[in-house]
C-alpha positions as CSV (number, residue, x, y, z in Angstrom):
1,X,30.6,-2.9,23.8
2,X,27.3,-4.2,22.7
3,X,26.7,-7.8,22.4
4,X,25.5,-8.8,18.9
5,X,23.3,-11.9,17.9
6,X,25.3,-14.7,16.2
7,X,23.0,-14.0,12.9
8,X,23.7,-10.2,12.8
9,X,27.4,-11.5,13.4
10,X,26.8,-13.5,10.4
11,X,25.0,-10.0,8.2
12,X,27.9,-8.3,9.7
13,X,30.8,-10.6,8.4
14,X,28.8,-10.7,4.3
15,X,28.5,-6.4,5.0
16,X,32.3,-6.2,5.8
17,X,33.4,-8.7,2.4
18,X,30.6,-6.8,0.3
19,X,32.4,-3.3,1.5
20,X,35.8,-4.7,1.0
21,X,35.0,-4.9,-2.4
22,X,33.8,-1.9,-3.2
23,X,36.4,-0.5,-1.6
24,X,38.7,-1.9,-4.5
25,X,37.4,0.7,-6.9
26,X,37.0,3.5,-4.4
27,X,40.6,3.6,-2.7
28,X,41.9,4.1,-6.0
29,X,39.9,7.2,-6.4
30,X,40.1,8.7,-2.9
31,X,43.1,7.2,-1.4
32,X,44.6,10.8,-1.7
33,X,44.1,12.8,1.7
34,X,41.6,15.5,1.2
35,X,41.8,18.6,3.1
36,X,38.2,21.0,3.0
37,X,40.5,24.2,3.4
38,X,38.8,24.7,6.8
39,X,39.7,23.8,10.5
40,X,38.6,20.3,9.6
41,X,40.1,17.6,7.6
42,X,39.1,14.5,6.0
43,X,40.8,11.3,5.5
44,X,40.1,7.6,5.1
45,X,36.6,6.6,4.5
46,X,33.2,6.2,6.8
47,X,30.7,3.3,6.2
48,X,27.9,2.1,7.8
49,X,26.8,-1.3,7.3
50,X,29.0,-2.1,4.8
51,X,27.9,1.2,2.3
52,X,31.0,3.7,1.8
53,X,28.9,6.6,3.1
54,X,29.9,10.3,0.7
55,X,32.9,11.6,1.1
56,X,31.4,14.6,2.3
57,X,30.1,12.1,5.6
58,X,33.8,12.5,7.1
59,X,35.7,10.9,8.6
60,X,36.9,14.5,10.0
61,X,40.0,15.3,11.8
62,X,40.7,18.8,13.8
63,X,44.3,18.1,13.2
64,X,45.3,22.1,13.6
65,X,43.7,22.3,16.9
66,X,46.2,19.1,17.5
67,X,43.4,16.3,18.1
68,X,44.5,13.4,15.7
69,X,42.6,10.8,18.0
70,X,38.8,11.8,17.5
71,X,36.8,11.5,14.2
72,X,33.7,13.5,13.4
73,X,31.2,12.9,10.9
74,X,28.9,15.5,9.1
75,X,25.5,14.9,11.5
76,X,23.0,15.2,9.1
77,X,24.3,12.2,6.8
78,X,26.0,10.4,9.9
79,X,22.7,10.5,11.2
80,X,20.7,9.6,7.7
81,X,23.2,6.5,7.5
82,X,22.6,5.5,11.2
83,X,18.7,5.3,10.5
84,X,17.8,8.7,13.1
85,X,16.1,11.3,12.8
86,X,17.8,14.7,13.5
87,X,16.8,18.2,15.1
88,X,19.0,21.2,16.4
89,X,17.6,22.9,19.5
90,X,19.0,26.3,18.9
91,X,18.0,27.5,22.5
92,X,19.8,24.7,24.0
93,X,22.5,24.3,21.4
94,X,21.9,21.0,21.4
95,X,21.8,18.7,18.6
96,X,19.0,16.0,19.3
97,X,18.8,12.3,17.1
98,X,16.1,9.6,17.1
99,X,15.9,6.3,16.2
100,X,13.8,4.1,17.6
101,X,13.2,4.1,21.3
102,X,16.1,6.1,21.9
103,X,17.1,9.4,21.9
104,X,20.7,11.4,22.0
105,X,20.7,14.8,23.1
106,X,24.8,16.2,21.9
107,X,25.8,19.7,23.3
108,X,27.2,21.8,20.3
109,X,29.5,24.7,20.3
110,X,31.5,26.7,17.6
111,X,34.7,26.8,19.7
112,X,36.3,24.2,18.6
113,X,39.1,23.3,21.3
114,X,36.7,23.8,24.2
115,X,34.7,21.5,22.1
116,X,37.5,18.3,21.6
117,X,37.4,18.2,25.3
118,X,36.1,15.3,26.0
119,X,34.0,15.1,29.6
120,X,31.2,13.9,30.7
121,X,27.6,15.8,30.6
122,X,28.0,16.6,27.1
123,X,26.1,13.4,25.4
124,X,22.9,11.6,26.9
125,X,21.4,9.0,25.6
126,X,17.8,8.1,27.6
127,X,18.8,10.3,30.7
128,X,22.2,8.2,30.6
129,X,25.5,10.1,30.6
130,X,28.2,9.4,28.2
131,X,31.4,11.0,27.8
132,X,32.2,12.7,24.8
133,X,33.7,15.7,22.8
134,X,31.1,18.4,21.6
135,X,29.6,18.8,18.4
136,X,31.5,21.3,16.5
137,X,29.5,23.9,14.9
138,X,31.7,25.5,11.6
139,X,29.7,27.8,9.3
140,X,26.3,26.8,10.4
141,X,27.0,23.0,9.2
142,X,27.7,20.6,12.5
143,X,29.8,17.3,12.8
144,X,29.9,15.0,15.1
145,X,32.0,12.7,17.2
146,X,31.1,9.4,16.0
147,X,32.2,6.5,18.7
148,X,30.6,8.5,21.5
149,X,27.4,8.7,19.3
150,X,27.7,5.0,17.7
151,X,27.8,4.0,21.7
152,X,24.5,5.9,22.9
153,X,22.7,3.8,20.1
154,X,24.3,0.7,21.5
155,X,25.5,0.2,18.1
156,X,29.3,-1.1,17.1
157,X,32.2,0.4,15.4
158,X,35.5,-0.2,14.5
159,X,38.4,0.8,12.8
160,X,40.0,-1.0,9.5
161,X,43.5,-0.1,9.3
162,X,44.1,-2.3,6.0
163,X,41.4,-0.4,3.9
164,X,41.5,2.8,6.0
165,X,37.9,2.8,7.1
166,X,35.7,3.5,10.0
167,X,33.3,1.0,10.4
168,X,29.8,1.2,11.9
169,X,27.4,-1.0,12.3
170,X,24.2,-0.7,13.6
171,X,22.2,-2.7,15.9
172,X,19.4,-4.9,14.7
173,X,17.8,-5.3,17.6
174,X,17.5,-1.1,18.3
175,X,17.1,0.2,14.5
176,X,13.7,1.1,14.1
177,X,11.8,-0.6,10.6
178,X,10.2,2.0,8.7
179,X,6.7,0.7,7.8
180,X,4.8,1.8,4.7
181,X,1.1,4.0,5.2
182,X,-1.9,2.0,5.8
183,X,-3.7,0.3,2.8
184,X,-7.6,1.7,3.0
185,X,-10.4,0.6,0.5
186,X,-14.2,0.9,0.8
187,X,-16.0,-1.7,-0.1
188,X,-20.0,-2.1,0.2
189,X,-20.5,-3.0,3.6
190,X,-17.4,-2.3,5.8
191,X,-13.4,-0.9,5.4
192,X,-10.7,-2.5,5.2
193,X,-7.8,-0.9,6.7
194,X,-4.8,-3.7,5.8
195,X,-1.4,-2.7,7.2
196,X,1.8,-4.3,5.5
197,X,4.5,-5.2,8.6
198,X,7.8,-7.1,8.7
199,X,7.7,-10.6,8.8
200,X,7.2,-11.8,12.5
201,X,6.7,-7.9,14.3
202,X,4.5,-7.4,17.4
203,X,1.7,-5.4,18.0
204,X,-1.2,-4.4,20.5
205,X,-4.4,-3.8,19.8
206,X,-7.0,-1.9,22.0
207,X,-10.3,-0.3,21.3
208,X,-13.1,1.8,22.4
209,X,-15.9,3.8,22.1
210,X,-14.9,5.0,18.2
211,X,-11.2,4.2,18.1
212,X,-8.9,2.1,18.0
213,X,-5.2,1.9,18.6
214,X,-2.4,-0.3,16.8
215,X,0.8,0.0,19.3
216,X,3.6,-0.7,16.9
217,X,7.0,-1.1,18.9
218,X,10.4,-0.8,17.7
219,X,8.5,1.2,14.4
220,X,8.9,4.3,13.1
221,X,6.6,6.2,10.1
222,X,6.1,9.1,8.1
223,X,3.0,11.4,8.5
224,X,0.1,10.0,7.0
225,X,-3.7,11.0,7.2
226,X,-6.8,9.7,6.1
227,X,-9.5,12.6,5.3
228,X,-11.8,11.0,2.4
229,X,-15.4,10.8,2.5
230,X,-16.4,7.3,4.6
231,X,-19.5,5.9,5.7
232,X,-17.5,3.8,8.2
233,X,-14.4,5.9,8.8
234,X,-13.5,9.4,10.4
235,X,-10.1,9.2,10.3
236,X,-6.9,7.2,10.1
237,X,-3.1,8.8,11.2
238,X,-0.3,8.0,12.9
239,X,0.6,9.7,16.8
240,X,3.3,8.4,18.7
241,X,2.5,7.5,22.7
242,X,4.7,7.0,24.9
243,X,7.7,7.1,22.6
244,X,6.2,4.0,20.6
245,X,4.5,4.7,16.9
246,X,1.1,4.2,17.1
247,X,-2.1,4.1,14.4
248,X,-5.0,5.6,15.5
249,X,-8.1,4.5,13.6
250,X,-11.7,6.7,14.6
251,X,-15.0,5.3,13.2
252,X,-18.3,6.6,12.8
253,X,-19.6,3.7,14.7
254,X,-19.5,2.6,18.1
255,X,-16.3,0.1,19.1
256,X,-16.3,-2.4,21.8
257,X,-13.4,-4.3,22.8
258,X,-15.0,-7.8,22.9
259,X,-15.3,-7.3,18.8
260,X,-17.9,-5.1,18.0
261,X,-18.0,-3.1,15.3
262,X,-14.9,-4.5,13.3
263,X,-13.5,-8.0,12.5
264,X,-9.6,-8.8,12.6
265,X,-7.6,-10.7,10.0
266,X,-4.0,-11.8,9.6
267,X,-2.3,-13.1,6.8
268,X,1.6,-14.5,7.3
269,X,4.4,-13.3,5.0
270,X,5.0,-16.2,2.3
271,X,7.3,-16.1,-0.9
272,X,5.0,-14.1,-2.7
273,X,4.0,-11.7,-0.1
274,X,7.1,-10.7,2.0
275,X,5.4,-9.3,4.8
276,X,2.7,-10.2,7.2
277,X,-0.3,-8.5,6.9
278,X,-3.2,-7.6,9.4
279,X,-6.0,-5.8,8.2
280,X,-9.4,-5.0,10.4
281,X,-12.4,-4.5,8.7
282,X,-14.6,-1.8,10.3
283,X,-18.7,-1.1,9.9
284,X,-21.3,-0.8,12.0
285,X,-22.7,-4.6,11.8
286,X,-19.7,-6.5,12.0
287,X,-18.7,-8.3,15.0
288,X,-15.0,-10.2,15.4
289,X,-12.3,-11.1,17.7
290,X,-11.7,-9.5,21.4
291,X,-9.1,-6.8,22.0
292,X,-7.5,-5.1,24.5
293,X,-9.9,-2.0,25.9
294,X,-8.8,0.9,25.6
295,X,-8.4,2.8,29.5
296,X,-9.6,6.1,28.0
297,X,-11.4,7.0,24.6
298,X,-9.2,9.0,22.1
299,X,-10.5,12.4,21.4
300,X,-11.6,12.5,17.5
301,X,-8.1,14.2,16.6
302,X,-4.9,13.0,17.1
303,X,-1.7,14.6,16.0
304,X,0.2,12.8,13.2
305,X,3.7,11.8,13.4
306,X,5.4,14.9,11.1
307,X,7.9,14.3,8.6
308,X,11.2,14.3,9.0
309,X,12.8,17.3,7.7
310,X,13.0,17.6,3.7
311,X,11.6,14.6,3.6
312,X,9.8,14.4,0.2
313,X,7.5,12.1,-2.0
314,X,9.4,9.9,-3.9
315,X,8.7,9.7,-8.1
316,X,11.1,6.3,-9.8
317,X,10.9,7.3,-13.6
318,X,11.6,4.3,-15.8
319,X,13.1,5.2,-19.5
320,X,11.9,2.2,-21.1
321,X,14.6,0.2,-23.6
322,X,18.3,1.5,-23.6
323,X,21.9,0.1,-24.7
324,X,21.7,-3.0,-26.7
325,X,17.5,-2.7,-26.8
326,X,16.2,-0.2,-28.6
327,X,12.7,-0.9,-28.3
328,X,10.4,0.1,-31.3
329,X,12.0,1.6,-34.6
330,X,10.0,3.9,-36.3
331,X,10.5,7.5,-37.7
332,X,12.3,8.0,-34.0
333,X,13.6,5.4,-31.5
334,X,11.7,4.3,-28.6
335,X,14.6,4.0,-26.2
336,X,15.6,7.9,-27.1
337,X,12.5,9.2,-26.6
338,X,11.4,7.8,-23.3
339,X,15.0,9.0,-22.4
340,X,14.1,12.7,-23.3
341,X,10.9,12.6,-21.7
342,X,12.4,11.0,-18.5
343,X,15.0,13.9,-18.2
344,X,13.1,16.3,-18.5
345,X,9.8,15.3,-16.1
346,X,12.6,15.0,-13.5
347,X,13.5,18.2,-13.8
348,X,10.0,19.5,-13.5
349,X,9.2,17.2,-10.4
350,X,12.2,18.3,-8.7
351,X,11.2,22.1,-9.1
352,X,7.8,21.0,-7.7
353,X,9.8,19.8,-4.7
354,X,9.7,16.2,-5.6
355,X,12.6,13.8,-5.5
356,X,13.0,11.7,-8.5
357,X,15.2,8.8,-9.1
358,X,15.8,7.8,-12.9
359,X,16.4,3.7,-13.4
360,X,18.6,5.1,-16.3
361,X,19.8,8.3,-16.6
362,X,22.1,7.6,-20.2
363,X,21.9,5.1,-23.4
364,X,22.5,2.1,-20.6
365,X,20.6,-1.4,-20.8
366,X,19.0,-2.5,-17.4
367,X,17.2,-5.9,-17.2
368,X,13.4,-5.5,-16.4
369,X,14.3,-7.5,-13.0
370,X,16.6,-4.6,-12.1
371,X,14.3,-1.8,-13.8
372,X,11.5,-3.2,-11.3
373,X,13.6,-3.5,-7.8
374,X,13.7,0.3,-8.2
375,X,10.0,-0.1,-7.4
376,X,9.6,0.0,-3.0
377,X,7.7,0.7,-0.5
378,X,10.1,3.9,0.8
379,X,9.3,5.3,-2.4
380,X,6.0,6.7,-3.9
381,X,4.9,5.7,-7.7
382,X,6.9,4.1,-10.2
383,X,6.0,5.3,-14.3
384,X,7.7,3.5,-16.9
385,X,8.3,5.5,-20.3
386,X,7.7,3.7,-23.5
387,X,6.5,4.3,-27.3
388,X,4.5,2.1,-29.6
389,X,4.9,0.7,-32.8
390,X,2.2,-1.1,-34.8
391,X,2.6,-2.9,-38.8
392,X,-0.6,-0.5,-39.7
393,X,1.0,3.0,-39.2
394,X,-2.4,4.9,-39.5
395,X,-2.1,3.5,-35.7
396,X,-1.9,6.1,-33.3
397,X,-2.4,7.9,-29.8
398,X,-1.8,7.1,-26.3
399,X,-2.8,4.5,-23.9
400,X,-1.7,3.9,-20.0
401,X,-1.0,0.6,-18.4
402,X,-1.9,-1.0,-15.0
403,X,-0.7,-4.3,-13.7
404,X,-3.2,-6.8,-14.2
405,X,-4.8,-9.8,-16.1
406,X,-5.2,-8.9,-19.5
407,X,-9.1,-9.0,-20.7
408,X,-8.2,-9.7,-24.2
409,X,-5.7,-12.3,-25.8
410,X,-4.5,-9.7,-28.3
411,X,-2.7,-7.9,-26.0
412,X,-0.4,-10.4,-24.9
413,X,1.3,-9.9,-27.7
414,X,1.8,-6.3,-26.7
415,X,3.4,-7.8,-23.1
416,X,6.1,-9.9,-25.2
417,X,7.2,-7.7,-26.8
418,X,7.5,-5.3,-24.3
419,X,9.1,-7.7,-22.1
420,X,12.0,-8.3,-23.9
421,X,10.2,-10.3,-27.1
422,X,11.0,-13.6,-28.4
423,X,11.7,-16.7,-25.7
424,X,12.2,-14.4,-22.9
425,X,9.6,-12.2,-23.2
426,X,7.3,-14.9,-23.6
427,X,8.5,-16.8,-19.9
428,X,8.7,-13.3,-18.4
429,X,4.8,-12.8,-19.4
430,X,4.0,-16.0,-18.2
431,X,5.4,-15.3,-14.7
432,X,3.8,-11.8,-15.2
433,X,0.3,-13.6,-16.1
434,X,0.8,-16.3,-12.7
435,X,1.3,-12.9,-10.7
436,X,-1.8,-11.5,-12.0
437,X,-3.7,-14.2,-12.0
438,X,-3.0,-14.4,-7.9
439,X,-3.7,-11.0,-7.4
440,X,-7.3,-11.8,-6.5
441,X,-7.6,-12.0,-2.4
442,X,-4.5,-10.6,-2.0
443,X,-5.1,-7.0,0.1
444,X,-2.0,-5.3,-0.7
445,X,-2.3,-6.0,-4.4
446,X,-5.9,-5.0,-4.6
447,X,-5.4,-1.6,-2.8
448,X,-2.2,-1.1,-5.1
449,X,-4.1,-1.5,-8.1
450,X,-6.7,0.6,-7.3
451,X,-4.1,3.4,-6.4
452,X,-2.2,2.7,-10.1
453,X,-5.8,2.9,-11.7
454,X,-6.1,6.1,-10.0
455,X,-2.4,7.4,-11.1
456,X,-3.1,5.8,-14.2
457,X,-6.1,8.1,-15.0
458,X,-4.7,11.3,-13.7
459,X,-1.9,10.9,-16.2
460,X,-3.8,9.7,-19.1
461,X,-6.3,12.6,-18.9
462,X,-3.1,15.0,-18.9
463,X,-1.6,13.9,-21.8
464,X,-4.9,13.8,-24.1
465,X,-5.9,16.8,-22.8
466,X,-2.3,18.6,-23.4
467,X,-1.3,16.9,-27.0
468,X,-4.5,16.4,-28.1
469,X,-3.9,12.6,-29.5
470,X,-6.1,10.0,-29.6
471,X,-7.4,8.4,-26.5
472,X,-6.5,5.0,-26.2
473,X,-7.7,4.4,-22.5
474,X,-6.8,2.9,-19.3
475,X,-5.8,-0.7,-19.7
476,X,-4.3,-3.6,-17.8
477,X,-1.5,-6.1,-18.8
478,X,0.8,-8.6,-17.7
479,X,4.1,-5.8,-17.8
480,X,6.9,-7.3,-15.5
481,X,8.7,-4.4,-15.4
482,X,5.4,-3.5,-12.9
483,X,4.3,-7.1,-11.8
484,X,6.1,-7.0,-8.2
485,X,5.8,-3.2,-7.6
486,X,4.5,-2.8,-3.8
487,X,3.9,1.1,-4.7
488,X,1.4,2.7,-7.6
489,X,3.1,2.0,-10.9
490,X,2.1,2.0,-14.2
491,X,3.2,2.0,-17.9
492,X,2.8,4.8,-20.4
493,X,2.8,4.3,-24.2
494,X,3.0,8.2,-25.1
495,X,2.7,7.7,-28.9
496,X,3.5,5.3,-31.8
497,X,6.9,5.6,-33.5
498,X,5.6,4.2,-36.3
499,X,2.7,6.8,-37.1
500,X,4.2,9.1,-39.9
501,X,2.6,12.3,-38.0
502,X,3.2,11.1,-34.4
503,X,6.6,9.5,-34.6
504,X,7.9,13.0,-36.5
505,X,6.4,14.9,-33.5
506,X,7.7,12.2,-30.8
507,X,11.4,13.2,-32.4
508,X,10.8,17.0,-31.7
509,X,11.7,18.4,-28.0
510,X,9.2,20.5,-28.2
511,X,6.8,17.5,-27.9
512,X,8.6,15.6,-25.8
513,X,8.3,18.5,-23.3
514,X,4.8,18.9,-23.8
515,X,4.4,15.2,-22.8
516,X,6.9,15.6,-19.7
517,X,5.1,18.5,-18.8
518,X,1.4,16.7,-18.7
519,X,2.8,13.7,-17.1
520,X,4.4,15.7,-14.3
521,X,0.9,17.5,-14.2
522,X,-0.7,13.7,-13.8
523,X,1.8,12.8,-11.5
524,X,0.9,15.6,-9.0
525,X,-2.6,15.8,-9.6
526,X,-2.5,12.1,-8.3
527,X,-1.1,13.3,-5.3
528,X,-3.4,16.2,-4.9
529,X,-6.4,14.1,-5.1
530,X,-6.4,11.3,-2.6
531,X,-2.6,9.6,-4.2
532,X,-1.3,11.1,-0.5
533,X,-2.2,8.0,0.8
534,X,0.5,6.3,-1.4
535,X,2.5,8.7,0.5
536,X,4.9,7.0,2.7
């Protein structure tokens, strides 16, 4: 069994008491032996980490075929919950997973008893034999035996007799970190290619000729690609050498490993910034520190790293308000109407092949704190849904919001009251306004708000051009809701509830659909148009 650190000992002890007690409310619920009218039947529960995985995750029995001992798990969320990645090899009947540096080739079969036989030859994990049953293949969906599999990652598992679950937990020290695409800005003399890593990760750097190679072990990214027009740059993707993630950077200029042609920097993770950074500059007459040389020269195209399977950009719509905060009170209610318009762009996004997550999906009240944790770096944009309200009700149109120092004191006003108003909103805009106002140097933050002025404008032009309501602009404020957002976000004020004409119209589904529709439109168009590097 595989030998733990005393700290993941430690995560593992909090994941098992944080499980137990979710377990409370699930046992109740699922205590109740389900069978899936099939060869294979599911009881007790599977978690990983301390997460109840779905029920539809397994634990599976093939009790008919009189095998009570081995449990199988549904490989494609088994394998989502481990942290792989998954393929089927359909000439080989094999079922292949990926995490990390290690990979776990499973022989498959639809003949189940020949299958529960468990012998040797039937896993390997990195050319090393494990015994094991065979994946069973029923109806074109496979599961999987899950210590066998657990012990080819070198990860741990165990059974919970009290709470009737199968525990997994997997090993720190072999789970790959998913890292977020490459932050790239031009500026007038160089770029700045600034790359946002875990506190404390390892690297290797080599260059020559016009590239230059990041080795990033124990890593793993999705496919990413740099294409724009760049005085200093060719192109910037991931490839993965030697089973280790790499990024390959190709210039326009000549490299040189003793530091021409570039300059490194480095910036640690501290309470504001919870990764380490390191960002190289690149143009022609910069000169910095020495790295490693490169043996051979890259050619000028490398293959990126491809994504995953169904593996989609990720939209968080925010419904602004909700429960016990109704927002602004006009001729409609503000929390209603961003709710409308949030049901309904997700169902547009999703038929564009999107996934969406809603913060708030019903007349709930989230906390801005928890509204703005839904914003991550394994997502892609974050737009929060809100309505206006002014004392002079000939105000009207639309306006769109960007994180940022406000450039005129009037608008504070407008971030108190759209943080939560009175004492709070007040100390939430001041934390807002000491966020902003430390913005300034800061890589990430810079390249972030010049990818949520981008998304910002896509979306305002949209919905002017669809509704045809006054033009309001671009603008920046203090919003917390958006202050810590490591991904595009901004804040959209579709219309003032207040206005006799527009709040009537902003009560209408008719024209909240019209307003879903042309910020679905913005949404994509930002993604069309150079947003793919907010891709993850």
């Amino acid at each position: 069994m595989a030998k733990f650190s005393a700290s993941s000992q430690k995560q593992r002890a909090r994941l098992t008491n944080r499980m137990k007690k979710s377990l409370v409310v699930l046992f109740c619920l699922l205590f109740l032996l389900l069978s899936l009218s099939s060869a294979q039947e599911r009881y007790n529960f599977l978690a990983v980490d301390g997460e109840i995985l779905a029920d539809s995750s397994g634990p599976f029995y093939f009790i008919a075929q009189g095998d009570n001992q081995n449990a199988f798990a549904l490989a494609s969320e088994f394998a989502l919950g481990l942290g792989a990645e998954l393929r089927f090899d359909a000439a080989k009947q094999l079922l292949v997973f990926r995490r990390g540096n290690t990979t776990v080739s499973l022989a498959a079969t639809a003949d189940i008893v020949t299958g529960l036989e468990k012998r040797p030859g039937v896993l390997n994990a990195n050319g090393r034999n494990i015994d094991s049953p065979m994946a069973i293949l029923i109806n074109n969906t496979s599961y999987v035996p899950i210590s066998p599999l657990v012990k080819a990652f070198g990860d741990e598992s165990e059974w919970d007799a009290q709470n009737r679950v199968v525990m997994v937990y997997t090993n720190p020290q072999t789970y790959p970190t998913q890292i977020s695409p490459p932050r790239i800005a031009l500026h007038d003399d160089y770029t700045r290619v600034a790359l946002d890593l875990p506190s404390g990760s390892n690297y290797d750097i080599a260059a020559a000729e016009n590239s230059m190679v990041i080795g990033l072990p124990g890593m793993q990214a999705s496919e990413f690609g740099y294409d724009q027009q760049d005085p200093n740059i060719s192109g910037v993707s991931f490839e993965e050498r030697g089973g280790q993630l790499t990024l390959v950077i190709n210039t326009q200029h000549p490299l040189s490993a003793d530091g021409q042609g570039y300059r490194l920097g480095f910036l640690a993770a501290s309470p504001e910034r919870p990764n380490d950074v390191l960002y190289i500059d690149f143009g022609p007459k910069l000169s910095g520190d020495s790295v490693r040389a490169l043996d051979t020269p890259l050619p000028p195209q490398v293959a990126a790293v491809r994504l995953p399977a169904g593996l989609k950009p990720t939209v968080v719509i925010d419904a602004g308000h909700g429960g016990n905060d109704g927002g602004a009170q006009g001729f409609v209610g503000e929390d209603e109407v961003a709710l409308a318009i949030a049901l309904k762009i997700r169902d547009l996004l999703e038929s564009q092949g999107m996934d969406v997550i809603l913060t708030r999906d019903d007349d709930v009240f989230l906390t801005l704190a928890e509204r703005a944790r839904f914003a991550t770096t394994e997502r892609n944009v974050f737009v929060s849904i809100h309505a206006n309200s002014a004392p002079d009700r000939k105000a009207n149109g639309i306006e769109t919001w960007v994180f940022g120092q406000s450039l005129n004191d009037s608008q504070i006003d407008i971030a108190i009251t759209e943080n939560g108003g009175g004492a709070i909103g007040e100390e939430l805009t001041r934390q807002a306004q000491e966020v902003a106002n430390s913005i300034a140097g800061d890589i990430l933050r810079e390249d972030q708000l010049r990818f949520s002025l981008n998304l910002a404008e896509h979306v305002q032009e949209q919905l002017v051009g669809a509704t045809g309501a006054r033009d309001r602009g671009v603008r920046q404020n203090v919003f917390y809701v958006i202050k810590n957002a490591r991904i595009p976000a901004i804040l959209v004020e579709v219309g003032f509830v207040s206005n006799p004409e527009e709040g009537e119209k902003l009560g209408t589904a008719a024209y909240q659909e019209k307003l879903a529709t042309a910020l679905a439109n913005g949404i994509s168009n930002f993604f069309d148009s150079g947003g793919a590097l907010a891709r993850r």
